[in-house]
C-alpha positions as CSV (number, residue, x, y, z in Angstrom):
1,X,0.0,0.0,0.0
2,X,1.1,3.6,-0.5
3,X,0.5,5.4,2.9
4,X,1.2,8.8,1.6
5,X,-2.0,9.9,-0.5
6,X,-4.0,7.8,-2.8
7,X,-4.9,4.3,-1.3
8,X,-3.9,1.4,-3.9
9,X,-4.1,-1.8,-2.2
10,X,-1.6,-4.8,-2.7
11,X,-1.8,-8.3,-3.8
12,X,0.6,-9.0,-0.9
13,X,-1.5,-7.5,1.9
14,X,-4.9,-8.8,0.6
15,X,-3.0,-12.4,0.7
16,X,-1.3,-11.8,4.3
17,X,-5.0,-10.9,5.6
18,X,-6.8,-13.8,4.2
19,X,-4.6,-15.9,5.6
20,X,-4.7,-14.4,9.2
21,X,-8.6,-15.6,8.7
22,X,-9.9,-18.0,12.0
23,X,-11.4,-20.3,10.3
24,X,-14.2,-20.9,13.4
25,X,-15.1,-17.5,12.9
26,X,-18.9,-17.3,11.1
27,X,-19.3,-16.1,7.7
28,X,-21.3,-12.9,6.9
29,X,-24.4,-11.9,5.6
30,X,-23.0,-12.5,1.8
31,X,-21.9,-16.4,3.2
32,X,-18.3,-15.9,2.5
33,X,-16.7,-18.0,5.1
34,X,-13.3,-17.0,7.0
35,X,-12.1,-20.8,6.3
36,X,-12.7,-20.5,2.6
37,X,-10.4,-17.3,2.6
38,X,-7.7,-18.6,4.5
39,X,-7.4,-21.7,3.1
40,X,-7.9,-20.4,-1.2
41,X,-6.1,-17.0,-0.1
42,X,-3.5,-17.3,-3.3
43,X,-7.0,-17.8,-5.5
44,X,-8.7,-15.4,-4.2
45,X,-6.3,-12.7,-3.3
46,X,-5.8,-11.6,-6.9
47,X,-9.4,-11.4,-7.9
48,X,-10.5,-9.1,-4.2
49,X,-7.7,-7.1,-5.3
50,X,-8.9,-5.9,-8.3
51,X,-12.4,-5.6,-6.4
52,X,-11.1,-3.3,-3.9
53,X,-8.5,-0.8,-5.8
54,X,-11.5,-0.3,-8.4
55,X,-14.0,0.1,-5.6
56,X,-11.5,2.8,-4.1
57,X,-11.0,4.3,-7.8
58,X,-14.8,4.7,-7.9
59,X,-15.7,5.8,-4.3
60,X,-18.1,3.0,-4.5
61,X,-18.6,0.4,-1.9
62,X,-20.4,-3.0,-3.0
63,X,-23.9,-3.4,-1.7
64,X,-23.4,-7.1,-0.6
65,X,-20.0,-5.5,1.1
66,X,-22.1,-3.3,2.8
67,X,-25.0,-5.2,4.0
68,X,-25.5,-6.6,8.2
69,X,-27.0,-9.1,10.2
70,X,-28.1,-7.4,13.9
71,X,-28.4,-9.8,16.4
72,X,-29.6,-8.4,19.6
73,X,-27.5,-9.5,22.5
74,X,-28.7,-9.1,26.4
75,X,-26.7,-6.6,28.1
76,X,-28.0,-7.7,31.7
77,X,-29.9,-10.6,33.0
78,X,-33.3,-9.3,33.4
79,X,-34.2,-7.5,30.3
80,X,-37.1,-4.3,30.8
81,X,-36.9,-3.0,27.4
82,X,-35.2,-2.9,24.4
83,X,-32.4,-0.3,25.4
84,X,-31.2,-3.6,27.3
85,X,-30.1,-5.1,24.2
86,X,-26.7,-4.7,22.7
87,X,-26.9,-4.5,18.8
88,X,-24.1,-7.0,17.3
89,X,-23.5,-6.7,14.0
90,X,-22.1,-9.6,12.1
91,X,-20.9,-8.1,8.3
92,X,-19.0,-9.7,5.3
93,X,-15.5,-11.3,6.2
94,X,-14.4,-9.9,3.4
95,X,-15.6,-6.5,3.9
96,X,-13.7,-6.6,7.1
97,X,-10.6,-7.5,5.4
98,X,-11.0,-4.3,3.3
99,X,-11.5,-2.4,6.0
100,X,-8.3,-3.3,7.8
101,X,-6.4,-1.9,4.7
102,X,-8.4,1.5,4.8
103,X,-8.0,1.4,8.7
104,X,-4.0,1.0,8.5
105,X,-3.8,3.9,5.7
106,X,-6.4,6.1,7.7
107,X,-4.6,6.1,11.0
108,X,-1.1,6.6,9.1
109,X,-2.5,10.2,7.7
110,X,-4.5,11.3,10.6
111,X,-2.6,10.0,13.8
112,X,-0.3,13.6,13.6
113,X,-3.5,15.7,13.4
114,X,-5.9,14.2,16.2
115,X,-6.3,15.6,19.7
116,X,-3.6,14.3,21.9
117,X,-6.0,13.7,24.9
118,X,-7.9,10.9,22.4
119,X,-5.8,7.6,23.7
120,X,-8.0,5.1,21.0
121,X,-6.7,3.7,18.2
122,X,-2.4,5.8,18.7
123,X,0.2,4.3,18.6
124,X,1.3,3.3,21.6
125,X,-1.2,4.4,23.3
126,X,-3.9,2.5,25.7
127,X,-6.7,2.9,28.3
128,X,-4.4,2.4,30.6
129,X,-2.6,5.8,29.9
130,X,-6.1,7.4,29.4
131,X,-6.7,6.5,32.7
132,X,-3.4,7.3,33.8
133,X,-3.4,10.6,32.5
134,X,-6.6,11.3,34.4
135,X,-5.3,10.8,37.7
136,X,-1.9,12.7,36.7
137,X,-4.1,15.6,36.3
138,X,-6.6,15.3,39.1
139,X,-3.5,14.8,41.6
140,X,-1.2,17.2,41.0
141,X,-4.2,19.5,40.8
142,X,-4.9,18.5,44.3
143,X,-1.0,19.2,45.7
144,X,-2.4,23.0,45.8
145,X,-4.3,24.1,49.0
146,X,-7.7,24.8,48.4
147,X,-8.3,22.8,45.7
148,X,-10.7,20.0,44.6
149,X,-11.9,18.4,41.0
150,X,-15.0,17.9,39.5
151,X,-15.2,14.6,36.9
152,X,-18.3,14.1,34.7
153,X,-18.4,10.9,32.8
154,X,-20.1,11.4,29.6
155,X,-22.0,8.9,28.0
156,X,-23.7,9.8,24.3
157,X,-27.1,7.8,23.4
158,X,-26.6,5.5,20.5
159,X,-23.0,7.3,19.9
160,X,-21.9,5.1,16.4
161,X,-25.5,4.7,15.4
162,X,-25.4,8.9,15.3
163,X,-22.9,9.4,12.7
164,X,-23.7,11.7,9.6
165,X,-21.9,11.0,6.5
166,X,-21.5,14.1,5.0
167,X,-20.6,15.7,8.1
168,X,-18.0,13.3,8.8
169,X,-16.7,13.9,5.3
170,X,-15.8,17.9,6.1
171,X,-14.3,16.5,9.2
172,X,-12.1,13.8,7.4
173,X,-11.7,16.3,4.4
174,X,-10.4,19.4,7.3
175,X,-7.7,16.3,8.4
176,X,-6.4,16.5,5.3
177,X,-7.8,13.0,4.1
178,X,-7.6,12.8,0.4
179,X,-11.0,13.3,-1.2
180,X,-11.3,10.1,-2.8
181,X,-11.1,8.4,0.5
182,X,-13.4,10.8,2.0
183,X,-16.1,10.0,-0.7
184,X,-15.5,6.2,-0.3
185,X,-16.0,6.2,3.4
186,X,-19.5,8.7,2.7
187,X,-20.5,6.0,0.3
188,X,-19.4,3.4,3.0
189,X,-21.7,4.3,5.9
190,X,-24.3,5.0,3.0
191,X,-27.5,3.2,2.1
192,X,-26.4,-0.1,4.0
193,X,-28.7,-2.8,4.4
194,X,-29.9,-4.4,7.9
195,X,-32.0,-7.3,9.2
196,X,-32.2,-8.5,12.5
197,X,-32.4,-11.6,13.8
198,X,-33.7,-13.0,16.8
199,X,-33.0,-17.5,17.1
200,X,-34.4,-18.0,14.0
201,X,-36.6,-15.3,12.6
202,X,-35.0,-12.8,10.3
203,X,-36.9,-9.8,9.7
204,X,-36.9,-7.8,6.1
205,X,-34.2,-5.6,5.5
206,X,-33.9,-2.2,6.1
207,X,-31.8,0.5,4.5
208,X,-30.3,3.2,6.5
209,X,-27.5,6.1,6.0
210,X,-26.9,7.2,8.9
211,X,-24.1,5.6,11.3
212,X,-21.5,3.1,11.4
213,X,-22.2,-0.3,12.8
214,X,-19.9,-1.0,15.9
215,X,-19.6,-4.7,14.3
216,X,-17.0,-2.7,11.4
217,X,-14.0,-2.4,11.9
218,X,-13.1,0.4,10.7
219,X,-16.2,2.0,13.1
220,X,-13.9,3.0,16.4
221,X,-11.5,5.0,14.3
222,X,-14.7,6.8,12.6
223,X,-15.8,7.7,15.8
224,X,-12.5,8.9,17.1
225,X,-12.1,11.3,13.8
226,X,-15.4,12.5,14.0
227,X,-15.4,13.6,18.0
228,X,-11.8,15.0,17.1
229,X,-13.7,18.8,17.6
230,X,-14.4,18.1,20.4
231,X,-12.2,20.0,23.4
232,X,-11.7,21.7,26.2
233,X,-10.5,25.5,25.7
234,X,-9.8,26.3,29.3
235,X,-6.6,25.4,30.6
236,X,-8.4,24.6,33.8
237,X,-11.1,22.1,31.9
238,X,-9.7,18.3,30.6
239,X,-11.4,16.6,28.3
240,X,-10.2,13.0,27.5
241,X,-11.0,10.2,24.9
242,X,-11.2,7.2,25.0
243,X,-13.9,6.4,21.6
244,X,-17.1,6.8,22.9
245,X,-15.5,7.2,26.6
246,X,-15.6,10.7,27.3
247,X,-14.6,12.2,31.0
248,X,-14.3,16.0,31.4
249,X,-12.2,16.8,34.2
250,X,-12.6,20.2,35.7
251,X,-9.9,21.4,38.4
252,X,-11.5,24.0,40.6
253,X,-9.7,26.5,42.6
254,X,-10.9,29.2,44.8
255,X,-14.3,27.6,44.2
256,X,-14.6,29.0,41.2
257,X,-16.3,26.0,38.9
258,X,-17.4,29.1,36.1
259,X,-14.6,27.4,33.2
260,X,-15.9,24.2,34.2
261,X,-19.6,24.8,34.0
262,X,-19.3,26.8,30.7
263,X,-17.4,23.4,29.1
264,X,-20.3,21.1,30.3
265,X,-22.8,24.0,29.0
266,X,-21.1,24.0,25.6
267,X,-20.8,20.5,25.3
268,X,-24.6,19.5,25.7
269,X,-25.7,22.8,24.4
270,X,-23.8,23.6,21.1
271,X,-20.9,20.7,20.4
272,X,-23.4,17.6,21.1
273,X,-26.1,19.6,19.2
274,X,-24.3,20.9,16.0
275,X,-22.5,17.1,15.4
276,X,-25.9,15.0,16.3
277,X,-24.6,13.5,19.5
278,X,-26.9,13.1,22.2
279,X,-25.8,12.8,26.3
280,X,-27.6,10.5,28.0
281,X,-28.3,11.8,31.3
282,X,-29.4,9.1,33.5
283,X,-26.1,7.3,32.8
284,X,-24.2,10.3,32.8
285,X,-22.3,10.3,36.5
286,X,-20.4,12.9,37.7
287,X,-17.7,12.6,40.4
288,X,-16.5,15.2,43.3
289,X,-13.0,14.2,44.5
290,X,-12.3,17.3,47.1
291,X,-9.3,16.5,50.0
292,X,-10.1,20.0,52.2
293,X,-10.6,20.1,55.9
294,X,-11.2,22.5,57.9
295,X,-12.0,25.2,54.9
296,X,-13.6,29.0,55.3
297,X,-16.4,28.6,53.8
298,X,-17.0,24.9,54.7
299,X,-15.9,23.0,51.6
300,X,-19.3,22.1,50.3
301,X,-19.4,22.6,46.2
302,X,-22.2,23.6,44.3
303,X,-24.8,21.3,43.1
304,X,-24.3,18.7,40.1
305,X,-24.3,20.0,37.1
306,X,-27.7,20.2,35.4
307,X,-29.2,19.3,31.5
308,X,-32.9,19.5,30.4
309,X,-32.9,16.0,31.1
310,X,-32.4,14.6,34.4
311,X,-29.3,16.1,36.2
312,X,-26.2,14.3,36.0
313,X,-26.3,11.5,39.1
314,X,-22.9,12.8,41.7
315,X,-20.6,10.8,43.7
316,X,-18.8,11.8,46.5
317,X,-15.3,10.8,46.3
318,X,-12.7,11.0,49.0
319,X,-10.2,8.7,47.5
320,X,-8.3,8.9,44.2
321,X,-10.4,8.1,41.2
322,X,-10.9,4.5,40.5
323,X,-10.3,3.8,36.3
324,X,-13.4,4.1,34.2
325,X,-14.2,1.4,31.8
């Protein structure tokens, strides 16, 4: 592959993935089978290699690459409704194949422009120093008297299911993505098929543009490049990324929370807003951590912060904070 600009995929590196195929693995929607790659990858790599350089020289993505099974998985043991179910996505092998090409070229041209507090998909980069960076900053905040941090843990409704095309294309196209890969990945998340399946019922398929299904894997990048925007502009205000994982860290001095407040404001209010993202406020938890003793006024902060949904749930912390997951 050439990393630099234009995408043109290799016989080599179609071959090397085919062969990395677990052959235990189910096949997709279109029936291809991960054994029948593996084991026929010197057949096979030649012919998917023309299919995917002229699908990248056309901006156009197969159909059959782009349709999905969505099988509903429980997220807890007693289900209430269907916001307890987990949407899995099982697409084409092949597809997924594909997408580890575009994925590798992708993260090559936009690694040196994304925020530096987004720890998913960087080079060596992990939760753990996500998490590590958080209680780097909430600590040493703390070594100054008077002091105490505020932590609300954002979490969007539906975040991949959210994902507008078009507006994900001026995003890509503002990283300096070339355009042809820009237009690929629009027509990518465009006018993909879904059915559901439940045991053995499959419903009729239905065709949506909107999104990228968290079963691609191409999807967690996406995200990252499309919630690049979004960041703190006070000094005082942290806002980490881990995805879809998204604590803002606010370090409060003098009692004076305004910098913090006016991030959560813009966050719900205008950023969430202008890019379709939606918080959802009953699992949106926000943390105190505050050492003082013995403080004039008594150290008692103001009240959680509040949406037009339910307010934000608050813990009381007295105790570094524990890693989110």
């Amino acid at each position: 592959m050439n990393p630099v600009t234009t995408l043109s995929i290799l016989e080599r590196d179609v071959n090397r993935l085919f062969k990395k195929q677990n052959p235990r693995k189910a096949a997709g929607p279109d029936s291809v089978s991960p054994s029948t790659l593996k084991y026929c990858a010197d057949q096979l790599s030649p012919v998917f290699t023309d299919i995917f350089n002229t699908s990248l020289e056309t901006c156009q993505v197969p159909a059959c690459f782009k349709a999905s099974t969505i099988i509903p998985v429980p997220k807890k043991t007693r289900i209430t409704g269907l916001n307890d179910y987990r949407p899995v996505t099982l697409t084409s092998v092949v597809m997924k194949s594909f997408e580890r090409l575009v994925l590798s070229h992708l993260k090559t041209l936009t690694d040196p422009l994304l925020d530096p507090l987004q720890f998913a998909y960087r080079a060596n980069r992990s939760v753990d120093d996500a998490v590590n960076m958080a209680h780097h900053f909430i600590l040493q905040h703390l070594d100054s008297p008077g002091t105490y941090a505020r932590i609300l843990f954002v979490d969007f409704n539906s975040a991949f299911n959210t994902i507008i095309p078009s507006l994900l294309h001026d995003k890509l196209s503002q990283l300096q993505v070339p355009d042809s890969t820009c237009k690929w990945i629009t027509d990518f998340l465009s006018d993909r098929k879904h059915r559901v399946k439940l045991g053995k019922h499959v419903s009729s398929s239905r065709t949506t543009s909107t999104g990228s299904p968290q079963g691609c894997v191409i999807s967690l990048l996406l995200f990252s490049l499309y919630t690049n925007s979004c960041t703190s502009s006070h000094q005082s205000v942290k806002l980490l990324k881990f995805a879809d994982d998204t604590p803002l860290i606010g370090l409060i001095s003098g009692g004076d929370e305004s910098a913090y407040r006016w991030e959560t404001d813009h966050l719900v209010t205008c950023w969430c807003r202008s890019n379709n993202l939606e918080l959802n406020a009953l699992k949106t938890v926000e943390m105190v951590v505050d050492f003082r003793k013995n403080a004039a006024p008594p150290p008692v902060p103001p009240g959680p912060v509040r949406f037009k949904d339910p307010e934000a749930s608050m813990k009381d912390c007295c105790r570094p904070l524990s890693p989110w997951t």
